[in-house]
C-alpha positions as CSV (number, residue, x, y, z in Angstrom):
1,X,-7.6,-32.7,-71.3
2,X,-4.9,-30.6,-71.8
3,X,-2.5,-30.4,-68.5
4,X,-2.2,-27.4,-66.6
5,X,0.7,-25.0,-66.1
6,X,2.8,-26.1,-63.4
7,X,1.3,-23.2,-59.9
8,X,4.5,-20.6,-59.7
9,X,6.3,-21.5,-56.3
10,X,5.2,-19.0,-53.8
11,X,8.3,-16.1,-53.8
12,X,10.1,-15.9,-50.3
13,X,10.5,-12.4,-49.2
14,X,14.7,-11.0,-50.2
15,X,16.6,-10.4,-47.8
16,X,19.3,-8.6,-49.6
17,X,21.5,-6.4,-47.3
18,X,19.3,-7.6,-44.6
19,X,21.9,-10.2,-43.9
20,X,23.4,-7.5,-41.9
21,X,20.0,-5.9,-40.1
22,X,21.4,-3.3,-38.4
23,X,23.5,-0.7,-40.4
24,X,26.9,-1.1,-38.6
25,X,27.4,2.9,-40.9
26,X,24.3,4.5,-39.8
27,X,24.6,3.3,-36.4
28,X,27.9,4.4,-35.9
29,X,27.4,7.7,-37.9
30,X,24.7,9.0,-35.6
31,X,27.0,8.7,-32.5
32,X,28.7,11.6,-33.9
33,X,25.7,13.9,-32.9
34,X,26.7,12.2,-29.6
35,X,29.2,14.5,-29.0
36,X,27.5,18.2,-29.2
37,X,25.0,17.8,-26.1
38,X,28.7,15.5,-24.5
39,X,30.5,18.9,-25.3
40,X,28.0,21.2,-23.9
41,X,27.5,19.0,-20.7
42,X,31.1,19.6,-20.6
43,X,31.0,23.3,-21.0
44,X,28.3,23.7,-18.1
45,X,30.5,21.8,-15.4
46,X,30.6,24.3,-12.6
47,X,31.6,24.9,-9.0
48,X,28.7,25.7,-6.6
49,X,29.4,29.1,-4.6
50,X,28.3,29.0,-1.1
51,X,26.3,32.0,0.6
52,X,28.6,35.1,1.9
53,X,29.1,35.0,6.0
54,X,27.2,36.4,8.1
55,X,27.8,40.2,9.3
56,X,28.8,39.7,12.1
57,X,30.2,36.9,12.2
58,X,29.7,35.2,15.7
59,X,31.7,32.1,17.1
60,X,30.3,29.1,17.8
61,X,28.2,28.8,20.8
62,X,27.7,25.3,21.1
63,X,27.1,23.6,24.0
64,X,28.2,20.1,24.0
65,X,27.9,18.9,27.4
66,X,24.2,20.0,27.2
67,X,23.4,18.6,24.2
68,X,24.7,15.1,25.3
69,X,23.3,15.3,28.5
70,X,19.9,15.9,26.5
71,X,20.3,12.6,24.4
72,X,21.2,10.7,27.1
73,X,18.0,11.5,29.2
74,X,15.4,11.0,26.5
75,X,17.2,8.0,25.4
76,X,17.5,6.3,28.3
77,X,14.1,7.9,29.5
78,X,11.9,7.0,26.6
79,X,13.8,4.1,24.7
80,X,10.9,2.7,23.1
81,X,9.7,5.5,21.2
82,X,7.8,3.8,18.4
83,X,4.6,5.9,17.4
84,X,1.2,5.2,19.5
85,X,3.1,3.9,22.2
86,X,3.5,5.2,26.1
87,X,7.0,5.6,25.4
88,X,6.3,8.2,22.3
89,X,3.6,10.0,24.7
90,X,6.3,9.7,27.4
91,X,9.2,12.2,25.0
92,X,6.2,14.1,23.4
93,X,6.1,15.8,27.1
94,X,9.4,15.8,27.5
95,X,10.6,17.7,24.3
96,X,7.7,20.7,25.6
97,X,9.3,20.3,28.9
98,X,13.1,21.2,27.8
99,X,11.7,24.0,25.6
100,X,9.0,25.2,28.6
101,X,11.8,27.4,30.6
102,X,13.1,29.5,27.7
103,X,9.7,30.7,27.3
104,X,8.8,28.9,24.1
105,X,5.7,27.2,23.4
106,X,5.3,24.0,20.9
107,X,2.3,23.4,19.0
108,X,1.0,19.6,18.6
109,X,0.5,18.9,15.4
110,X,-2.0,15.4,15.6
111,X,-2.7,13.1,12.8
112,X,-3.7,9.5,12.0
113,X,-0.9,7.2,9.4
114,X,-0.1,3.8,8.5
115,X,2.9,3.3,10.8
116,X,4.8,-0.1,8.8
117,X,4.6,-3.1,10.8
118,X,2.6,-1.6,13.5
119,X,-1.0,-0.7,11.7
120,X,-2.7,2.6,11.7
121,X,-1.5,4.7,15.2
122,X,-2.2,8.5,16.2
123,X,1.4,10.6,15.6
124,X,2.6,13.8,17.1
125,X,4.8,16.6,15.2
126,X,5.7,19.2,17.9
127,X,6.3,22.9,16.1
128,X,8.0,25.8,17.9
129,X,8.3,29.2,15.6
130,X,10.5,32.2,16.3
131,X,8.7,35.2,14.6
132,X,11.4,37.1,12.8
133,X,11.3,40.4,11.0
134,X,10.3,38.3,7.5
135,X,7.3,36.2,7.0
136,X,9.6,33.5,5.4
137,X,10.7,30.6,7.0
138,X,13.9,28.6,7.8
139,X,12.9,25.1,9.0
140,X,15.0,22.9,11.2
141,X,13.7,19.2,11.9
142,X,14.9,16.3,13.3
143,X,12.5,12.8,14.3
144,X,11.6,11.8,17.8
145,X,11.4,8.6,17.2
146,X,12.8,5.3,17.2
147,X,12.4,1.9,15.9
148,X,11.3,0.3,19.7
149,X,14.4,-2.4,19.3
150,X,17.0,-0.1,20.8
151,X,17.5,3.3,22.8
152,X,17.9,5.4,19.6
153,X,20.6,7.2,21.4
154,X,22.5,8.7,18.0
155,X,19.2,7.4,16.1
156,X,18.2,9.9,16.8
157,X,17.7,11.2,20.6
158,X,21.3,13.3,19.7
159,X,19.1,14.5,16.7
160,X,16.4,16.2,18.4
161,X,19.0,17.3,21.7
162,X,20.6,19.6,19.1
163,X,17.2,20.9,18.1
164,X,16.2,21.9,21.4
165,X,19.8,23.5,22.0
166,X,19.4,25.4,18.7
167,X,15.5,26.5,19.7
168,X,17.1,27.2,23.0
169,X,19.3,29.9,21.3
170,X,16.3,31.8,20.5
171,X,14.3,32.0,23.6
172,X,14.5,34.1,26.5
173,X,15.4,32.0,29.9
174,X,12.5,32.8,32.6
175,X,15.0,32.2,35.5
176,X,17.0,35.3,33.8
177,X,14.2,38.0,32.9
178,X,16.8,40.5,31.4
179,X,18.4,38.3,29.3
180,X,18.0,40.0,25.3
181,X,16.7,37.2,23.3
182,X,18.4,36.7,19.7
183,X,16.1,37.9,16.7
184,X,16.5,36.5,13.8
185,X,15.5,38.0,10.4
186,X,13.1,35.4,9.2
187,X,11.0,33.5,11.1
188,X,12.4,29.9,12.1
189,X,10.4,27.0,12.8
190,X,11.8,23.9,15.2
191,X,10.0,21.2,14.5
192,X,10.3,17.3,15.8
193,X,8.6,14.7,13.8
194,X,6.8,11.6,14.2
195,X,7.1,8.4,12.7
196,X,10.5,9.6,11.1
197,X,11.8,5.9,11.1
198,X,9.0,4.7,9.7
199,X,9.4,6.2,6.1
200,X,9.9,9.6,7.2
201,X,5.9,10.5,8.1
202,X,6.1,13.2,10.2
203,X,8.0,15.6,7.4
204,X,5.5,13.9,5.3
205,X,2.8,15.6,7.3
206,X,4.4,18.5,7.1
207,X,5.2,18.9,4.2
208,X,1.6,18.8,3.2
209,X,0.2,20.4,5.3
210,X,2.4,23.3,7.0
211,X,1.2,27.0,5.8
212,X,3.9,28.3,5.6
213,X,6.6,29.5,3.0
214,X,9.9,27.4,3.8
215,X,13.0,28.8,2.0
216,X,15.1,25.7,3.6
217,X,14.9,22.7,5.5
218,X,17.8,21.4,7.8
219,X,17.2,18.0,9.1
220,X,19.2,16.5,12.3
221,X,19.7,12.9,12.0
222,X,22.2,11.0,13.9
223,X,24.2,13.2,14.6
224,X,26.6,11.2,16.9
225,X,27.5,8.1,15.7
226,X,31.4,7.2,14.5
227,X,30.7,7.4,10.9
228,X,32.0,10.6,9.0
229,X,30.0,13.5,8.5
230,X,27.7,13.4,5.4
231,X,25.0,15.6,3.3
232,X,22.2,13.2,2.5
233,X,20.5,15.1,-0.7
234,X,18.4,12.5,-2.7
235,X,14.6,13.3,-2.3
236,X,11.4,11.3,-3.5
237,X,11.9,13.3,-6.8
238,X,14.6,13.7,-8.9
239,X,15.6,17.2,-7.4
240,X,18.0,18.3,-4.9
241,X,18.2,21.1,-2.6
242,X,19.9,24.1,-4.6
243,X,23.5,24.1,-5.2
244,X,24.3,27.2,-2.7
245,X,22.3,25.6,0.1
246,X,24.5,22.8,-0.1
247,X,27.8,24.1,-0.7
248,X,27.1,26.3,2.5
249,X,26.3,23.6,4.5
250,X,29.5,21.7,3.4
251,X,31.6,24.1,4.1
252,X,30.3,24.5,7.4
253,X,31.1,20.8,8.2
254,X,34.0,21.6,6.6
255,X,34.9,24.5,9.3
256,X,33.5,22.2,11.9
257,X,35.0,19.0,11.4
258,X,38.1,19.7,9.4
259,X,37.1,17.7,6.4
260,X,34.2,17.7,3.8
261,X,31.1,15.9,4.3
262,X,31.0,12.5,2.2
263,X,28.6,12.1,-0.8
264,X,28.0,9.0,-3.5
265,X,30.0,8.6,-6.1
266,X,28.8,10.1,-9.6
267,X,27.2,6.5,-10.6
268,X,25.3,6.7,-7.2
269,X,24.4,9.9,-7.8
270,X,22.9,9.0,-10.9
271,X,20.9,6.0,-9.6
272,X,19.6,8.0,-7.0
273,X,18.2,10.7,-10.2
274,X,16.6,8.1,-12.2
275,X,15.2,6.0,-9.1
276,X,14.9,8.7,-6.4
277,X,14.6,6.8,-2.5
278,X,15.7,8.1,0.8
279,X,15.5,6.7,3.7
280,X,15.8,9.9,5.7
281,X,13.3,12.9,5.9
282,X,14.6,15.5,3.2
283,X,12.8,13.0,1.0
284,X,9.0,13.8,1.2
285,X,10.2,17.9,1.3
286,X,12.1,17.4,-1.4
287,X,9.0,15.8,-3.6
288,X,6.8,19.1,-2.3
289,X,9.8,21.5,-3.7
290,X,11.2,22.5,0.0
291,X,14.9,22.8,-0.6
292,X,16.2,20.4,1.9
293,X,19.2,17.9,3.0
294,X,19.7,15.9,6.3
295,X,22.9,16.5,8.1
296,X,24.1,13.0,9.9
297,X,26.8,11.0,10.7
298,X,25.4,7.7,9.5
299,X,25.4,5.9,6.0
300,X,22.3,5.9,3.4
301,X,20.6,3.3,5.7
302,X,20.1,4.5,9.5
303,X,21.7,2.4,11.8
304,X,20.4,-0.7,13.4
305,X,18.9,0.0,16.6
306,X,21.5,-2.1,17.9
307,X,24.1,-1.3,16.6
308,X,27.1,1.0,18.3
309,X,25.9,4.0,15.6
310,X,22.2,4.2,17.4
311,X,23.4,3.3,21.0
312,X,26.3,5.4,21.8
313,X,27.1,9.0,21.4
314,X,30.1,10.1,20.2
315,X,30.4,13.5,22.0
316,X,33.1,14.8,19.8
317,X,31.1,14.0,17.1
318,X,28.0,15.5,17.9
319,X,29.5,18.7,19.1
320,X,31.3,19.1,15.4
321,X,28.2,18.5,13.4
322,X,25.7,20.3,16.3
323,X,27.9,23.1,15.8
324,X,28.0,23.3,11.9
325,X,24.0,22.7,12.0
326,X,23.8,26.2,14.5
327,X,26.3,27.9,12.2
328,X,24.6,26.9,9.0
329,X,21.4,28.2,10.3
330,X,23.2,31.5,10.9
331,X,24.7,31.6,7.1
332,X,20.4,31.0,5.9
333,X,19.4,33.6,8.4
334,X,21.8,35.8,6.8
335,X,20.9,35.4,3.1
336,X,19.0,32.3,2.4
337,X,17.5,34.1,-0.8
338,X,20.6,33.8,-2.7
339,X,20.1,30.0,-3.3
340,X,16.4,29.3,-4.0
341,X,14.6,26.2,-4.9
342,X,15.5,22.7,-6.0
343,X,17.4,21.9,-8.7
344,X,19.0,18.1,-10.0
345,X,22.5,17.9,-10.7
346,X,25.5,15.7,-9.8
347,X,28.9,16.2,-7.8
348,X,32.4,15.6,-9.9
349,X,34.7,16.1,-7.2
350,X,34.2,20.1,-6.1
351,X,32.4,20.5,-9.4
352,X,29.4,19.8,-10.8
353,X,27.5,19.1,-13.9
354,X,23.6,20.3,-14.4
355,X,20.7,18.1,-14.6
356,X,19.6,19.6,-17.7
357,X,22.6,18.5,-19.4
358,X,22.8,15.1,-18.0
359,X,19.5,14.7,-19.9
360,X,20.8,16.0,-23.0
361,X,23.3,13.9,-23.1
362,X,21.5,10.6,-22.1
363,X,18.2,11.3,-24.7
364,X,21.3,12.2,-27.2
365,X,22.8,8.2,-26.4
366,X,19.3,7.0,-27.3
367,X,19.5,8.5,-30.8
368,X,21.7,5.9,-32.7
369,X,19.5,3.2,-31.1
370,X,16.3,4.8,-32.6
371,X,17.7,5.4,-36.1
372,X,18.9,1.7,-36.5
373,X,15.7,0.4,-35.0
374,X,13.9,2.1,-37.4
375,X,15.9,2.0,-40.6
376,X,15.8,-1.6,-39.7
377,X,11.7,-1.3,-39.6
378,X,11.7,0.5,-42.9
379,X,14.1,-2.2,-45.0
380,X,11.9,-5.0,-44.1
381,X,8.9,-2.9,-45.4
382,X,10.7,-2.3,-48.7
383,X,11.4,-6.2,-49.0
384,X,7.6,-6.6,-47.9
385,X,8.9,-8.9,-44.7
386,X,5.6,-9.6,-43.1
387,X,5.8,-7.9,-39.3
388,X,2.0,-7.8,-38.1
389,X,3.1,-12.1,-36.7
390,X,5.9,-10.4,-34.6
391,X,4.0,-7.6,-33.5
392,X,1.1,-10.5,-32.3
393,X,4.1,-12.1,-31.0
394,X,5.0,-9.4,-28.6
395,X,1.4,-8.4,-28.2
396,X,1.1,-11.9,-26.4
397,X,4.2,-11.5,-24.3
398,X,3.0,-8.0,-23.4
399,X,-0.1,-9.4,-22.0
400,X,1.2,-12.0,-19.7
401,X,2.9,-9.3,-18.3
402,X,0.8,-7.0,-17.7
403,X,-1.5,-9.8,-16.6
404,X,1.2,-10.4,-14.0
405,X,1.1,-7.0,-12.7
406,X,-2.3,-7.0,-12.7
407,X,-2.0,-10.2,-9.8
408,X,0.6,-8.3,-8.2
409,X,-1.8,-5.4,-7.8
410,X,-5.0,-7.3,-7.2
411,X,-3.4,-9.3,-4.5
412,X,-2.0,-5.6,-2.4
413,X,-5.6,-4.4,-2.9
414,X,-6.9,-7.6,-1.3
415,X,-4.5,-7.8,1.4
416,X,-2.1,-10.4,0.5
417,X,0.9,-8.5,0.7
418,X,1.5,-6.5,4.0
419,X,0.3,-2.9,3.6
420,X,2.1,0.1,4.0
421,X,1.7,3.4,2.8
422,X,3.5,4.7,0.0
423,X,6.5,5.8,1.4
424,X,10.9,4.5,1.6
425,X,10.0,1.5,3.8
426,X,12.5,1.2,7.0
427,X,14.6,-1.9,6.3
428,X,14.6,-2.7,9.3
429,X,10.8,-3.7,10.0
430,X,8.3,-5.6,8.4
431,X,7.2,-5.8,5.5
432,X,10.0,-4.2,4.2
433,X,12.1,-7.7,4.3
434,X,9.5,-10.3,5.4
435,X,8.8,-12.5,2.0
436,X,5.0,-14.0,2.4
437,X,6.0,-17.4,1.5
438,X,2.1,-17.9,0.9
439,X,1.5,-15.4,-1.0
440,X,4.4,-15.8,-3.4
441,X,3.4,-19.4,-4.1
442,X,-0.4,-18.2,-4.9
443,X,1.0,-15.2,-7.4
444,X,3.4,-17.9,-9.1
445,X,1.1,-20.2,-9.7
446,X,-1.1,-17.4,-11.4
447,X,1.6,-16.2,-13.1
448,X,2.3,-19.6,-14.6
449,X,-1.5,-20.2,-15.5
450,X,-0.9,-17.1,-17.5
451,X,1.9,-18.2,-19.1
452,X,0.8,-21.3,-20.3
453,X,-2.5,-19.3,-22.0
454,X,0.2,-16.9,-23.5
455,X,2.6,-19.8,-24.3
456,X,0.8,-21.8,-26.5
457,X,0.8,-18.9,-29.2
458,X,4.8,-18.5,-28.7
459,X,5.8,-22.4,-29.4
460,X,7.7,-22.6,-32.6
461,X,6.0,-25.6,-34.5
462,X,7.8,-25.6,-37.7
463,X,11.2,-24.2,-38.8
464,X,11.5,-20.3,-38.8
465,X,12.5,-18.8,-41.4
466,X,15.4,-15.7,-41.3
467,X,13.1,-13.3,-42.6
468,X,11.0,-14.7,-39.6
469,X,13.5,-13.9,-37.3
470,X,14.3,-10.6,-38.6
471,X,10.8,-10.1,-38.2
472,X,10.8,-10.8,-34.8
473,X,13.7,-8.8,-34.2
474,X,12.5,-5.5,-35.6
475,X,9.1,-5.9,-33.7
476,X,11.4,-6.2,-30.5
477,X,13.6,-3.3,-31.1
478,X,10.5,-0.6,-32.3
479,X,9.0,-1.7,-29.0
480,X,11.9,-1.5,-27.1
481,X,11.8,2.4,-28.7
482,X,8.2,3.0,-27.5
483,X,9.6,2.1,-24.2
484,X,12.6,4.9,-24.4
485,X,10.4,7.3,-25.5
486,X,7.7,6.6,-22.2
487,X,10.9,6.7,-19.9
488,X,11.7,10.1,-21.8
489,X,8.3,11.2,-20.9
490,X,8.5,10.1,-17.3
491,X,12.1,10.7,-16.0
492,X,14.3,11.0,-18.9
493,X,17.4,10.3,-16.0
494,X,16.1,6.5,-16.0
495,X,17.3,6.1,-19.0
496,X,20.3,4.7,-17.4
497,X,18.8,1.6,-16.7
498,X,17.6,1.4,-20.0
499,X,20.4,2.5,-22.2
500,X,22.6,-0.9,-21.7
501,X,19.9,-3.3,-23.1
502,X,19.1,-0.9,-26.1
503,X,22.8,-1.1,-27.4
504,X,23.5,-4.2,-27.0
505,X,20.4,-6.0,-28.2
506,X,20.2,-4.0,-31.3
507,X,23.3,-6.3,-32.3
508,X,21.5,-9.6,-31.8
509,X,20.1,-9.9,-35.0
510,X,23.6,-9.9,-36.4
511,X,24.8,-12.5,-33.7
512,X,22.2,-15.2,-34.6
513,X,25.0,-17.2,-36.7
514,X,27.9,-16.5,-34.0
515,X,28.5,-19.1,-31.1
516,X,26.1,-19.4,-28.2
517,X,28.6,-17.5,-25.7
518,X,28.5,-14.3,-28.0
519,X,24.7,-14.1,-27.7
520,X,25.1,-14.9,-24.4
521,X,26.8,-12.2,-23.5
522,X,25.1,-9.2,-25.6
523,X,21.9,-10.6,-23.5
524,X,23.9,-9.9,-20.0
525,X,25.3,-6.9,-20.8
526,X,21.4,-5.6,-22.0
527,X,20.2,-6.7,-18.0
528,X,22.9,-4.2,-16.7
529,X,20.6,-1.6,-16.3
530,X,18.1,-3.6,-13.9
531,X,20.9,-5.2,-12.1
532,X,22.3,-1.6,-11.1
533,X,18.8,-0.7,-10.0
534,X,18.9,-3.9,-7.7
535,X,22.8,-3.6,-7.0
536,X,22.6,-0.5,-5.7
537,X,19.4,-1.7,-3.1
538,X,21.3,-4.5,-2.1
539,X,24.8,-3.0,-1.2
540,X,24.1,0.9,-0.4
541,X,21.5,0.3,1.7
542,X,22.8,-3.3,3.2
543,X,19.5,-5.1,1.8
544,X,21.1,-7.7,0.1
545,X,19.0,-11.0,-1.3
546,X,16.5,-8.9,0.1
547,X,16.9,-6.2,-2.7
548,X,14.1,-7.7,-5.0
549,X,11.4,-8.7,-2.8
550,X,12.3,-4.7,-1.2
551,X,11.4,-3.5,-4.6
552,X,8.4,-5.2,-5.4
553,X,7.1,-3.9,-1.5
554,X,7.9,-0.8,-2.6
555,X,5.5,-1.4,-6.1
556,X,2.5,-2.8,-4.0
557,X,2.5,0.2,-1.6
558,X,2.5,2.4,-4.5
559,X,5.6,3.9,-4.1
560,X,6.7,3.0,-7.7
561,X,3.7,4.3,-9.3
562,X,1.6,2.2,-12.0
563,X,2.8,3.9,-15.7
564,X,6.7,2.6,-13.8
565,X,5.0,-0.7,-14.0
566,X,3.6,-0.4,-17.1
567,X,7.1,0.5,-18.5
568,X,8.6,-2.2,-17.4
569,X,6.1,-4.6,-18.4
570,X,7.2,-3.4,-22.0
571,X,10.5,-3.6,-21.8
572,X,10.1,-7.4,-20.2
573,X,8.2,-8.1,-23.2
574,X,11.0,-7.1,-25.2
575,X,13.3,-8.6,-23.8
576,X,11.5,-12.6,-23.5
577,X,11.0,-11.7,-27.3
578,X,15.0,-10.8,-28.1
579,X,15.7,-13.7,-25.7
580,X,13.3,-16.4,-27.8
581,X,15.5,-15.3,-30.7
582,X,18.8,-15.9,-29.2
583,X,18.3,-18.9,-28.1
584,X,16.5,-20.1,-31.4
585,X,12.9,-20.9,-29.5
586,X,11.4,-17.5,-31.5
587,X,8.2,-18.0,-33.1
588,X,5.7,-15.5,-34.8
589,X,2.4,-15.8,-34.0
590,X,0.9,-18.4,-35.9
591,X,-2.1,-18.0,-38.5
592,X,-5.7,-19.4,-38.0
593,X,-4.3,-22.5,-40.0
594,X,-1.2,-23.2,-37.4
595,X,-3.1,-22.4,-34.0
596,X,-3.5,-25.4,-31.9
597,X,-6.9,-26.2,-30.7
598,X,-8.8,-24.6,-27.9
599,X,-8.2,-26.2,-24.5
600,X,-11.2,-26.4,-22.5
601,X,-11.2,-23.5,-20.5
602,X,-10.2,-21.3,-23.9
603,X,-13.6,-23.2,-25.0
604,X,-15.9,-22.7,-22.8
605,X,-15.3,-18.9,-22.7
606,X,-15.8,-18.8,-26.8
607,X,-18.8,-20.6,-25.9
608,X,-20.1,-18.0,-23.6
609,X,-19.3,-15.3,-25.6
610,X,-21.1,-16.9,-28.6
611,X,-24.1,-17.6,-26.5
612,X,-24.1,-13.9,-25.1
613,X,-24.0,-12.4,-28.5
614,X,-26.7,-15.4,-30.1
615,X,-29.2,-13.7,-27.1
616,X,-27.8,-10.5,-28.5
617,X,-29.3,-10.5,-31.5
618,X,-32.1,-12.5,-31.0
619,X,-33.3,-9.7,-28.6
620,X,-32.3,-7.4,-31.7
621,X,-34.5,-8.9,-33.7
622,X,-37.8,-9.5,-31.6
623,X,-37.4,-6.0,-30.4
624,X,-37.3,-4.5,-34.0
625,X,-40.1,-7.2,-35.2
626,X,-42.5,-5.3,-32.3
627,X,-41.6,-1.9,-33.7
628,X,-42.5,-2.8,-37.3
């Protein structure tokens, strides 16, 4: 017989210039259009005008010794104030009582909430209106409330003493009948809150709930502790009270105090855009669209109970900021109109730069990314690089993911974790920084169960190619893409925690020859966007090692909403794939030939499902044999 030709060797796919995967030119080409939305942010920098005064102007009218004497009665009074308790009754009657002589009448506002660490209890918001010459409404709130654990003197007893002295303004004394009462020219609405220190659920309540048309909040909050004066305007949304609204109220500290309130730095700012959370009461008004900010003397957490902040009034203090809140309610009186709505935006300094270009310039910094990832998804087309393995890959690692989460949830719904509602959780009481040791240990060991299903398709069981790898890399980096683009859709000022890990994983592939400490470092710097998310919990608001388990509370509650979750089960996905590759344990998912065998519990299901379907169709059949 004659011998046959010698079977032609099998081609390997070229890599050609894929050597260098990512086009160093193209990559640093497209930062040029980098710099047109960077020079227009820069052109629409601006300095907030506040509204005109008043005319005429009046002096402050502040009484201080009142006010203090105030605080120090309903703290010392009522310490335990915590909703559903006597002691919450106890300064529900005694806020009507202080208001009862000026002739002003408060309306209780009952409802039922989920009050953290103390179950479902019934709450009180107590409203007193001024009917002014306009329908239109100025707000001014402050909570009633206290964590139980202290007096709440400055937290906030000086609070709602300055909103019965500013109600007080307004009314007409009964023991001096011919006194003129002051009229204001839209109606204002005092208002004291329930549950504010329990994720802010009284302005919760009202914000859903109240009829009316608010054209500003004020919220009183500690107003007498040591700390300097500060505007607290992050909200539950990535909006802000309007830039006029604010700049009126700082210069009215300003006038007050002698100095301008604080605020965050620029970064802070931005963290507080892309992950709005307050823990103060503006928050739940700001998510309905009622421009609002909180006025206070504390930091962005409340202070302890204990602590001198919450238990001692600094009379100085709350006679500067009582004052500025009475003037700045004068200045909104006078032409609140001028500064409508919400808006986002950040402070530089005096100045500041519009939300609207912030977002330009941050979906602008995710172009180059996007053009490398996918000229690097259309060379290995053109070299006819198989990607569907690395795509199966990811598929695999997006499923034990999302099979976490799916736990996570299951296990809230169930009642595993503490519930809460979905609200900023006081750090100060459970669950916000109780870890369920039990519950932990059940979730990990589903988690791992999981793992080792998804694992046994991700084990690299013979040497992987480059083209492999390259593979792998692209499948990573499109994904990572989808992942932009969702955050785009959601809340495109997130893309500050996302930004980091596209830039500098997108130079992996070309580190995969460089020493270990090189790759080890591009895969730090692309974690820099979750660790400011969990920096900024665990220093800003004095959380600490706490941060994490805080911001998985706040997932099970449903305060980070599911397509949050879903996002960053995606970029996870990502980034266990681009982390496989850098440390050479990559693998694409393996062909019918190259899968292990079934395990027994992977077996038994087939069997089930085969079973199901052989009754399937035998049913199929005997019904269509009747019929003929």
């Amino acid at each position: 017989m004659a011998a046959l030709p010698p079977r032609p060797a099998r081609r390997r796919p070229r890599l050609g210039s894929l050597e260098r995967p990512v086009s160093g030119r193209l990559y640093r080409g497209t930062w040029l259009l980098v710099g047109m939305p960077l020079l227009i942010a820069a052109f629409s920098v601006r300095k907030a005008e506040p509204l005109p005064a008043p005319q005429p102007t009046l002096p402050p009218t502040f009484d201080r010794s009142g006010t203090v004497a105030l605080a120090t009665d309903l703290s010392s009074s009522y310490p335990d104030r915590v909703p559903g308790t006597a002691g919450a009754a106890g300064a529900v009657a005694w806020f009507s009582s202080q208001l009862a002589p000026y002739g002003l009448k408060t309306l209780d506002d009952r409802f039922r909430a989920l009050v953290p660490g103390h179950g479902r209890q019934t709450l009180v918001n107590q409203l007193v209106t001024i009917p002014g010459r306009l329908s239109t409404e100025i707000v001014v709130m402050a909570h009633r409330d206290d964590t139980g654990t202290g007096p709440g003197a400055s937290d906030n007893a000086s609070g709602v003493a300055t909103l019965v002295q500013l109600a007080r303004s307004y009314g007409t004394p009964l023991a001096a009948p011919g006194t003129r009462a002051i009229s204001p020219l839209h109606t204002l609405v005092f208002v004291a809150t329930d549950g504010g220190a329990f994720g802010a659920l009284g302005a919760r309540r009202f914000a859903r709930t109240h009829p009316g048309h608010a054209l500003a909040v004020i919220d009183l909050a500690a107003l007498a502790g040591r700390g300097p004066p500060r505007l607290v305007l992050t909200g539950s949304e990535p909006r802000l009270a309007s830039p006029g609204l604010v700049e009126t109220a700082a210069q009215r500290v300003l006038d007050s105090t002698g100095s301008r309130p604080r605020r965050p730095t620029a970064l802070a700012q931005l963290i507080d855009l892309a992950f709005p959370f307050t823990l103060y009461e503006q928050g739940p008004l700001l998510e309905r669209g009622l421009p609002a900010l909180t006025l206070t003397s504390a930091g962005e957490r409340p202070p302890s109970a204990f602590s001198d902040q919450a238990s001692r009034l600094d009379s100085v203090r709350l006679s500067q900021l009582g004052g500025a809140a009475q003037q700045l309610l004068r200045w909104l009186d006078s032409g609140v109109e001028l500064a409508p709505g919400t808006a986002s935006y950040v402070y530089f300094g005096p100045r500041l730069l519009p939300g609207w270009a912030i977002e330009l310039a941050l979906i602008a910094a995710l172009s180059p990314f996007l053009l490398a990832a996918v000229d690097l998804f259309a060379r290995c087309r053109r070299r006819h690089i198989p990607l569907a393995p690395a795509f199966r890959s990811y598929r695999s690692r997006v499923g034990f993911w999302l099979w976490a989460a799916a736990i996570f949830e299951l296990f809230a719904l169930v009642g595993v974790w503490p519930s809460a509602p979905a609200v900023a959780l006081p750090p100060d009481v459970s669950p916000a920084t109780h870890w369920p040791a039990l519950g932990l240990l059940g979730f990990a060991v589903l988690s791992v169960l999981g793992w080792l299903v998804a694992r046994a398709r991700l084990v690299p069981r013979r040497p992987v190619s480059p083209s492999e790898e390259i593979a792998g890399s692209a499948a990573a980096l499109l994904a990572l893409a989808v992942v932009a683009l969702l955050v785009v859709a959601t809340n495109p000022f997130a893309l500050v925690f996302l930004l980091p890990s596209l830039h500098a994983w997108l130079w992996l592939p070309h580190a995969r020859v460089r020493p270990v400490w090189t790759r080890a470092a591009l895969l730090a710097a692309g974690l820099l966007g979750p660790l400011l998310l969990l920096g900024s919990l665990a220093w800003r608001y004095g959380l600490g090692l706490d941060a994490p388990w805080y911001l998985a509370e706040l997932t099970a509650t449903g305060y980070v909403r599911l397509p949050a979750v879903v996002i960053a089960a995606g970029w996870l996905a990502a980034a266990g794939q681009v982390t496989a590759l850098s440390l050479g344990r990559y693998a694409p998912y393996p062909s019918a030939a190259e899968r292990p065998p079934r395990g027994p519990l992977r077996e038994t299901v087939r069997q089930i499902v085969l079973t199901v379907r052989a009754r399937r169709r035998a049913s199929e059949t005997g019904r269509k044999a009747l019929e003929g």
